[in-house]
Backbone as CSV, one residue per row, in Angstrom:
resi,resn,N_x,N_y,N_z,CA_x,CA_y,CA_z,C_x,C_y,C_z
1,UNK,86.658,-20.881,316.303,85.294,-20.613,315.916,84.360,-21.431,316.801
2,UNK,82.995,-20.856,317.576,82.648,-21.188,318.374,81.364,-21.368,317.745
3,UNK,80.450,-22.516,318.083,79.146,-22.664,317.814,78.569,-23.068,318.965
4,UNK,77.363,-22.166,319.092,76.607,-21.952,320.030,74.883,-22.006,319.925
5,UNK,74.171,-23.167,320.573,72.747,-22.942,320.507,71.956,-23.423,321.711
6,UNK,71.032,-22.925,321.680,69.613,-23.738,322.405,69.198,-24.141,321.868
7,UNK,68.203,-24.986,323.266,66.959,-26.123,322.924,66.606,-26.174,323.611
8,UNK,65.245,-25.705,323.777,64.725,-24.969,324.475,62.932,-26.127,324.614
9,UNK,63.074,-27.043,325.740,62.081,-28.151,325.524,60.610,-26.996,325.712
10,UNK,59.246,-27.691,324.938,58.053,-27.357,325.036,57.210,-28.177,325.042
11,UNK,55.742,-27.790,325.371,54.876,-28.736,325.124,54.753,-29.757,324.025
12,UNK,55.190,-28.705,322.852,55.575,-29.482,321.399,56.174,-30.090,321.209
13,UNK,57.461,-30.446,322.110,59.002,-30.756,321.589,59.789,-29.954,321.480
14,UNK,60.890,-29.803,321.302,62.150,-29.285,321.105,61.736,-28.060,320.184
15,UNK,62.118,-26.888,320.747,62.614,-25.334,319.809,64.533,-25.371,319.932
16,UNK,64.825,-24.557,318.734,66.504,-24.640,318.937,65.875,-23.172,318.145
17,UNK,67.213,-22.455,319.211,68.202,-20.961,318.227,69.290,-21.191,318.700
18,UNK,70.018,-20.506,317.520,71.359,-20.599,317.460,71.491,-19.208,318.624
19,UNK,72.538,-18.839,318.975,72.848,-17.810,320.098,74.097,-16.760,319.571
20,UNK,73.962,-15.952,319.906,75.803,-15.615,320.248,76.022,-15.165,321.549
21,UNK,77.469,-15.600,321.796,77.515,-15.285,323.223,78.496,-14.400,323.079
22,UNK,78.519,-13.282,322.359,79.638,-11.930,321.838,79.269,-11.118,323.863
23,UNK,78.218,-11.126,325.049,77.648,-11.102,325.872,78.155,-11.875,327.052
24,UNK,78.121,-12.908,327.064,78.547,-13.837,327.335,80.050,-13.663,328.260
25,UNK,80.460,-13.361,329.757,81.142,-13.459,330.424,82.094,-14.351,331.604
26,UNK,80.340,-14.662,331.850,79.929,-15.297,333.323,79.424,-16.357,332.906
27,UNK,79.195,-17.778,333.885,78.171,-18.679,333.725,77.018,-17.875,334.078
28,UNK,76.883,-17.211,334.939,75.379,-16.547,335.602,75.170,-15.869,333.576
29,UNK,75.693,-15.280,333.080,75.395,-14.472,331.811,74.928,-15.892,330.868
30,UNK,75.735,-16.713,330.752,74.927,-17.898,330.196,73.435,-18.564,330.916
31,UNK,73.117,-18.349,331.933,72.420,-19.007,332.766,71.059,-18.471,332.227
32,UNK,71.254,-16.822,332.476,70.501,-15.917,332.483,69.775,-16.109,330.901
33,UNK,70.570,-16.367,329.856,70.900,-16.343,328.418,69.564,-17.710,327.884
34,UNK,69.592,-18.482,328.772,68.756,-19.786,328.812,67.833,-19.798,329.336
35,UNK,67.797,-18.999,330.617,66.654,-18.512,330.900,65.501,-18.022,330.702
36,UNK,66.067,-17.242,329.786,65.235,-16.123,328.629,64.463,-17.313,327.860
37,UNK,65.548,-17.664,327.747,64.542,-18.978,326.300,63.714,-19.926,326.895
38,UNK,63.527,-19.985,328.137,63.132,-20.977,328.753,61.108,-21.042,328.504
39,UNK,60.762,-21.984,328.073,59.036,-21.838,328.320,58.464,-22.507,329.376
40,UNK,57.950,-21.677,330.234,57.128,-21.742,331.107,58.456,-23.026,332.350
41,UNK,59.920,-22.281,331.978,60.605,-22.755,333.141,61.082,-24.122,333.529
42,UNK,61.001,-24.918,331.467,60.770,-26.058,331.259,62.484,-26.143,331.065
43,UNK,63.015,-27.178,330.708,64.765,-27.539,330.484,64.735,-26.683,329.182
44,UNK,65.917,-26.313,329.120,67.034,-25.896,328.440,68.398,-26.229,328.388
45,UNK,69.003,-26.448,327.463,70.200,-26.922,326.693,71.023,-25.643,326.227
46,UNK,72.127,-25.948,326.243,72.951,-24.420,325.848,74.184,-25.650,325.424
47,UNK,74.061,-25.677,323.950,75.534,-26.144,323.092,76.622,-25.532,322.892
48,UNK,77.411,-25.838,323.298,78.551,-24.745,322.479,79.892,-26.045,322.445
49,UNK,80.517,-25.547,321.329,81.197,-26.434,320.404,82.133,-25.351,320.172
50,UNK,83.610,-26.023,320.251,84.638,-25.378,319.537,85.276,-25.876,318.333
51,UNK,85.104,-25.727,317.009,85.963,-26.999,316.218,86.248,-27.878,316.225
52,UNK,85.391,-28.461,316.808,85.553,-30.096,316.923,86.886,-30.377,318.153
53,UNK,86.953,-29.393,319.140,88.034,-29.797,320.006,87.756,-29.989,321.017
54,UNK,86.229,-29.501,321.449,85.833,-30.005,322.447,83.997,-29.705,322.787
55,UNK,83.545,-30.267,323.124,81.925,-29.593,322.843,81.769,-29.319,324.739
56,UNK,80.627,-28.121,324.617,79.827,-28.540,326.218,78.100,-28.855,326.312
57,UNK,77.765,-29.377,327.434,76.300,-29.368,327.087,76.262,-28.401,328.716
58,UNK,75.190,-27.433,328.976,74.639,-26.689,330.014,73.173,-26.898,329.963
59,UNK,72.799,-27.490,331.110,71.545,-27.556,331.578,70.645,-26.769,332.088
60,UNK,69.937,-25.889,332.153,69.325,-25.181,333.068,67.641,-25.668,332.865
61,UNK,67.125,-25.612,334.309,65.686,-26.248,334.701,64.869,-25.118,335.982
62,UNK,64.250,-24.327,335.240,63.827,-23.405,335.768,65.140,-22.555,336.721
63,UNK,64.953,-22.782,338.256,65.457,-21.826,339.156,66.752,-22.337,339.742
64,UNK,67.117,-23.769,339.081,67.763,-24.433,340.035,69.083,-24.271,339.301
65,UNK,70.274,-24.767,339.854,71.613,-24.793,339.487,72.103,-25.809,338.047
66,UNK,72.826,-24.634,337.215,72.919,-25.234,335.969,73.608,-27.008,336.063
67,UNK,73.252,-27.218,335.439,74.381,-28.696,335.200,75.226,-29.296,334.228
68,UNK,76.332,-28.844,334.175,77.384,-28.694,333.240,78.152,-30.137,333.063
69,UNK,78.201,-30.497,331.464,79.394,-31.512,330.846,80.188,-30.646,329.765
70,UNK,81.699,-31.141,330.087,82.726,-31.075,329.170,82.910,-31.784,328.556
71,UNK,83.420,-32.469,327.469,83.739,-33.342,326.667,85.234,-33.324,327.286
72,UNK,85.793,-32.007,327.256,87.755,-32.477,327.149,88.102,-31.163,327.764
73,UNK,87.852,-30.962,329.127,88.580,-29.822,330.238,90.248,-29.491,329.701
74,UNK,90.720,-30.137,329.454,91.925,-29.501,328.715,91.555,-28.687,327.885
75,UNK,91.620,-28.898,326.726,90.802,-27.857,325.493,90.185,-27.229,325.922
76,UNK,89.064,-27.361,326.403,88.353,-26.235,326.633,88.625,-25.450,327.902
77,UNK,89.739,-25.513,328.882,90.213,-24.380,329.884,91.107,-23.256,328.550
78,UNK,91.390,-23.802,327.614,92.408,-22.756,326.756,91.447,-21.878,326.057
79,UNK,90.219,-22.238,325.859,89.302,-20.654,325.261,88.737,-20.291,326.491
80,UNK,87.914,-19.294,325.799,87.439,-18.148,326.601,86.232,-18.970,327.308
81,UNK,84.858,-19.108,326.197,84.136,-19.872,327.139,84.147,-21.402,327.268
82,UNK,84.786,-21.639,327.271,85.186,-23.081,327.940,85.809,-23.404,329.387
83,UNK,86.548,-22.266,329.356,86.857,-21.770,330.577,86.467,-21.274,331.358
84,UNK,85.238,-20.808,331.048,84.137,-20.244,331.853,83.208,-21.727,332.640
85,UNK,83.167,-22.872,332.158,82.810,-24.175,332.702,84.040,-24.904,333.154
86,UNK,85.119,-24.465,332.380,85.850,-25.403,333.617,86.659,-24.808,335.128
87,UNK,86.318,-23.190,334.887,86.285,-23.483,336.241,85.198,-23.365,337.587
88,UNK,84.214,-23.567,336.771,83.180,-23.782,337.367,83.063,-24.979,337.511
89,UNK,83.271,-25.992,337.012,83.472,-27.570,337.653,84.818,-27.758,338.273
90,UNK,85.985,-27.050,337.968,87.293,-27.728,338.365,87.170,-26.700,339.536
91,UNK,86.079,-25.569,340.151,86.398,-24.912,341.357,87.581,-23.541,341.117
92,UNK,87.974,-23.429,339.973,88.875,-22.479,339.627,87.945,-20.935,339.279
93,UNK,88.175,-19.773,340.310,87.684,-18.819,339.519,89.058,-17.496,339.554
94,UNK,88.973,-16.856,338.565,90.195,-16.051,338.457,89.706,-14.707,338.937
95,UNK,88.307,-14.337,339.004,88.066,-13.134,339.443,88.449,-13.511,340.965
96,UNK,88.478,-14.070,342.057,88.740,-14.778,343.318,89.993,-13.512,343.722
97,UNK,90.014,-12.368,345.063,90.911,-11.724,345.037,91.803,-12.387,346.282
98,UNK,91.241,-13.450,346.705,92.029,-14.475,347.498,93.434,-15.296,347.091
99,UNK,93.461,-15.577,345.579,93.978,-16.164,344.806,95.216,-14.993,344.487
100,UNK,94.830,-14.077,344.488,96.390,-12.908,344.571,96.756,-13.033,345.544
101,UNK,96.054,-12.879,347.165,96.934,-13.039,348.222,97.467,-14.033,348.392
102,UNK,97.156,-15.316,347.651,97.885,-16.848,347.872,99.181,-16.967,347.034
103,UNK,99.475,-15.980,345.994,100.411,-15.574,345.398,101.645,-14.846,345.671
104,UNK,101.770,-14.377,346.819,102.384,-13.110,347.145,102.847,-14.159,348.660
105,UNK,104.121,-13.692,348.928,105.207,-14.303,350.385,104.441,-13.213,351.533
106,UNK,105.381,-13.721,352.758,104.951,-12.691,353.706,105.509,-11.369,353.095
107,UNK,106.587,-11.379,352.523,107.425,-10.280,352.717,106.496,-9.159,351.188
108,UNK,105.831,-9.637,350.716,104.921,-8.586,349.836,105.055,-9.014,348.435
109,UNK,106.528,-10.052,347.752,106.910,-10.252,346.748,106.393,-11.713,346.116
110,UNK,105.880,-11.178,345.064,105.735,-12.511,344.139,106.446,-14.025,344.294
111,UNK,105.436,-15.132,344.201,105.976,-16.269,343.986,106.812,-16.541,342.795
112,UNK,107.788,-16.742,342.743,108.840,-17.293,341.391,107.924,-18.523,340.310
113,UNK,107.015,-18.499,340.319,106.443,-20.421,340.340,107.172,-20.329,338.846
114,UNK,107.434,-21.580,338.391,108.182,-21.794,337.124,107.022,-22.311,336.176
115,UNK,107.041,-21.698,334.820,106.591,-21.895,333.778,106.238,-23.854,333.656
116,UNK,104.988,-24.368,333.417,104.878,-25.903,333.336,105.716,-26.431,331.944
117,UNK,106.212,-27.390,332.211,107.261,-27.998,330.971,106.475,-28.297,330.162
118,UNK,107.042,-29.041,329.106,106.225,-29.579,327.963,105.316,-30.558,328.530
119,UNK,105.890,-32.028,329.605,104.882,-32.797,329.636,103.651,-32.468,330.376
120,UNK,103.556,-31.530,331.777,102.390,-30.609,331.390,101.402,-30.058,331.004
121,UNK,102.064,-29.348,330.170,101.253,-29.085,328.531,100.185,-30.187,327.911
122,UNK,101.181,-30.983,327.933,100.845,-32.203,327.273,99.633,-32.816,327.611
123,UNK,99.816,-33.318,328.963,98.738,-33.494,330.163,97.637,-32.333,330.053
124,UNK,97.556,-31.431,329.976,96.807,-30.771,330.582,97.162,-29.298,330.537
125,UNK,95.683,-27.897,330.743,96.595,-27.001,331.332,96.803,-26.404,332.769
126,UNK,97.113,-25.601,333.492,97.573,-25.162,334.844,96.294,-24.966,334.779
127,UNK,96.265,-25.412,336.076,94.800,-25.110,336.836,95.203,-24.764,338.184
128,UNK,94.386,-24.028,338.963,94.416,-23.456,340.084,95.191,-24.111,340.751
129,UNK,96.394,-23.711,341.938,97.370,-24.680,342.896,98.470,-25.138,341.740
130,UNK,98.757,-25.040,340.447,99.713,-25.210,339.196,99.299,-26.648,339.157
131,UNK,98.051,-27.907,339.386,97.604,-28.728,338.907,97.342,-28.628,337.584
132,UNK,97.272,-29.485,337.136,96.781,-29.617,335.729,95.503,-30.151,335.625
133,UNK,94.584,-28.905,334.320,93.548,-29.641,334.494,93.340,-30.788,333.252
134,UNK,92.293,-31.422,333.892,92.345,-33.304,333.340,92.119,-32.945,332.052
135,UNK,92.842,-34.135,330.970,92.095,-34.176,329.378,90.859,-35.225,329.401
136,UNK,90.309,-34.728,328.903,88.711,-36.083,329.235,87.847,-35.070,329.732
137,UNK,86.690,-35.964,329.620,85.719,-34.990,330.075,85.284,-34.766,331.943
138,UNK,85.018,-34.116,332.140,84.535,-33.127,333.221,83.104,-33.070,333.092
139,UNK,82.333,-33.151,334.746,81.003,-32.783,334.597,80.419,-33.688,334.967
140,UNK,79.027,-33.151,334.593,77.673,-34.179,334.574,77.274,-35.106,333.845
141,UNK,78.145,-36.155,334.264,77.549,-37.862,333.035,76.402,-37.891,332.791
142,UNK,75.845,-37.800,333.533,74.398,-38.060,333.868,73.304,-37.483,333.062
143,UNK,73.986,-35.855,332.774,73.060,-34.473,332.209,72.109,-34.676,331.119
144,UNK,72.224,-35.511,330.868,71.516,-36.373,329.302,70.499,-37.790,329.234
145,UNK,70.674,-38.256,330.528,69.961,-39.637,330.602,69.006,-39.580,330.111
146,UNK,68.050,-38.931,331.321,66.793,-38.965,331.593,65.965,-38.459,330.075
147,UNK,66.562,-37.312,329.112,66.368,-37.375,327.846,66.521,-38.244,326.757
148,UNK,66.672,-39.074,327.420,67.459,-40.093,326.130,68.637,-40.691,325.679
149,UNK,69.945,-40.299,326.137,71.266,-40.067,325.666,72.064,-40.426,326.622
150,UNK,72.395,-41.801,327.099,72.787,-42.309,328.261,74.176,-42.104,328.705
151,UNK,74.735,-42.341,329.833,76.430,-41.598,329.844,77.274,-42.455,329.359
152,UNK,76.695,-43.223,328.793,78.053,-44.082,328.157,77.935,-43.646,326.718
153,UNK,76.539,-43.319,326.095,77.187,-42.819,324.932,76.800,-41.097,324.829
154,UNK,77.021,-40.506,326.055,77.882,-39.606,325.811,79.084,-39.359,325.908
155,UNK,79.682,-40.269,326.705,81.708,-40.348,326.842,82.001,-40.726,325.377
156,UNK,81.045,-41.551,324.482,81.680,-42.139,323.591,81.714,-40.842,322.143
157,UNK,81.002,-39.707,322.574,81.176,-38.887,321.710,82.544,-38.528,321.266
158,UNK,83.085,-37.803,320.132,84.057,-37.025,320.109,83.772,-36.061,319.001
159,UNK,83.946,-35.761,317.610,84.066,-34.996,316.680,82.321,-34.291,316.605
160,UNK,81.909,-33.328,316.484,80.758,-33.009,315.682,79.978,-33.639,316.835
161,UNK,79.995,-33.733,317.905,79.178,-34.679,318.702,77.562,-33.658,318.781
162,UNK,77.349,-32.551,318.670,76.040,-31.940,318.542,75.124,-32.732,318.320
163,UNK,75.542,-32.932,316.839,74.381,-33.381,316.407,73.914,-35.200,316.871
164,UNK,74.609,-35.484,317.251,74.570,-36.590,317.445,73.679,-36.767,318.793
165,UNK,73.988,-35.586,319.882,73.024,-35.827,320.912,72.049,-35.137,320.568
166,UNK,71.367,-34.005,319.654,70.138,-33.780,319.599,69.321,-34.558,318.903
167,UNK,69.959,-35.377,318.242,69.479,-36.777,317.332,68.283,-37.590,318.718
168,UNK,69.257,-37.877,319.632,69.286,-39.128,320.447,67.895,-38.149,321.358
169,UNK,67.981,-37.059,321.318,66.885,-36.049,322.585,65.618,-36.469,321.302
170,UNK,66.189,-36.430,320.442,64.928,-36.368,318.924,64.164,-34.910,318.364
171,UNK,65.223,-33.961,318.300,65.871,-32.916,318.047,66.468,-32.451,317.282
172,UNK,67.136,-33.878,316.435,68.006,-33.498,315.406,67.570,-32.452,314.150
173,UNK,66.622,-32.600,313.539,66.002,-31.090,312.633,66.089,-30.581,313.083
174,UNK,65.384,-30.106,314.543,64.996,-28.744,314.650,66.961,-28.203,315.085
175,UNK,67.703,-28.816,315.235,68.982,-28.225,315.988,69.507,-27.995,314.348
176,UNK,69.260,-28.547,313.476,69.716,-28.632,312.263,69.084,-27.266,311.641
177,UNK,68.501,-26.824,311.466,68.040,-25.531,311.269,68.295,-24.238,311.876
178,UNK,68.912,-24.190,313.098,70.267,-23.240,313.085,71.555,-23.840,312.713
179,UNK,72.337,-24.623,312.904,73.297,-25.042,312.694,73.925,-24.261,311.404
């Protein structure tokens, strides 16, 4: 179960809607998604939270390139959109038709590559090249400072961490009213 919102800064302060991203494919489809909400081209926030297994924060500031934190790139490469940021930070994209030809011998036939063992797993999941991607967070430490919410206590997040950074932006009602 996925929870998903904006916050959408204004002259006033902070607006939040909740979202669905049933739409939702691409980072450009999220981008676009924030965009919309954007006033007069001011920051935007795009939350999304999986059960407490891993949260993301997405930045977008008018025209320029989003700026993405993970909480825990493991977890979140195993859903749908979570995976949509990590491989946009870990450089992994699966639509890539390069990535089939890097698969395939001279002779036309599939690589054998062997299934990752348990410790693996454990570690992490397969990421592009059969690396594993990292448990911990991924991203932009930074994505939060300048609002308030410094990178040390955003590493120190873990459970329910939402609310805790729209608290710290001074946000917390209004994010509390979709929630």
């Amino acid at each position: 179960m996925y929870f998903a919102a904006l916050l959408a800064r204004t002259h006033d302060g902070w607006e939040a809607s909740d979202t669905e991203l049933d739409d939702v494919e691409t980072l450009s489809d999220l981008t676009d998604l924030a965009r919309d909400a954007s006033v007069d081209e001011d920051t935007v926030l795009v939350f999304i939270e999986q059960e407490d297994a891993w949260f993301g924060v997405i930045r977008i500031e008018g025209e320029e390139d989003p700026r993405i934190y993970v909480s825990d790139a493991a977890a979140a490469a195993r859903s749908s959109y979570g995976e949509i940021l990590t491989n946009e930070l870990l450089g992994g994209d699966d639509d890539d038709p390069a990535d089939d030809l890097d698969a395939l011998d001279l002779d036309g036939t599939e690589d054998g590559e062997p299934e990752p063992d348990e410790e693996e797993q454990v570690a992490g999941v397969p990421a592009q090249g059969g690396e594993a991607t990292p448990a911990g967070p991924v991203g932009d430490r930074g994505i939060l400072a300048d609002l308030g919410l410094p990178e040390k206590e955003l590493l120190a997040l873990e459970t329910d961490a939402l609310p805790g950074i729209a608290e710290a932006l001074g946000a917390g009602e209004v994010l509390e009213t979709v929630r």
